[in-house]
Residue, then its C-alpha position, 0 to 999 in steps of 0.5 A: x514508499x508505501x507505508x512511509x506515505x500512511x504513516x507507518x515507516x518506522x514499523x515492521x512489515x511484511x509483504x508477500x507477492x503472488x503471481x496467481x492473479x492475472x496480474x502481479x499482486x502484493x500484500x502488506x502486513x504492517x506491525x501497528x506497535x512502534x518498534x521504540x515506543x512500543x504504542x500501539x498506533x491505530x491506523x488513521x489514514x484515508x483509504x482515499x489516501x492510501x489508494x492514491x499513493x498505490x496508484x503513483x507506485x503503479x505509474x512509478x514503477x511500470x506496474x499495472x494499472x488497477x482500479x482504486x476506485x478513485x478513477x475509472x479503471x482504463x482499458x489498456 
């Protein structure tokens, strides 16, 4: 859902999960070269954006809650 709410659905990605935190965290590589196409499209979504469709994901998934820096970060 992620890379389908910054444009990037249709490209390969990897993501890696790491429990060495405090909390559940994941990284997201993404592929910038349209695997048909084979252009290579530069990234030009907001992180505005992209830190709001996080925060959905958390609250759609039961994830923790962290700050994006686009809401105060609540004490749970």
């Amino acid at each position: 859902a992620l890379v389908e709410e910054v444009g990037f659905g249709e490209h390969q990605r990897l993501s890696a999960v790491h429990t060495d935190r405090d909390h559940l965290h994941l990284h997201v590589a993404i592929n910038t070269v349209h695997p048909r196409t084979l252009r290579n499209v530069a990234p030009a979504f907001e992180k505005r954006r992209l830190m709001a469709a996080c925060e959905r994901l958390e609250i759609a998934h039961g994830l923790t809650r962290t700050n994006h820096g686009i809401t105060p970060k609540r004490a749970e």
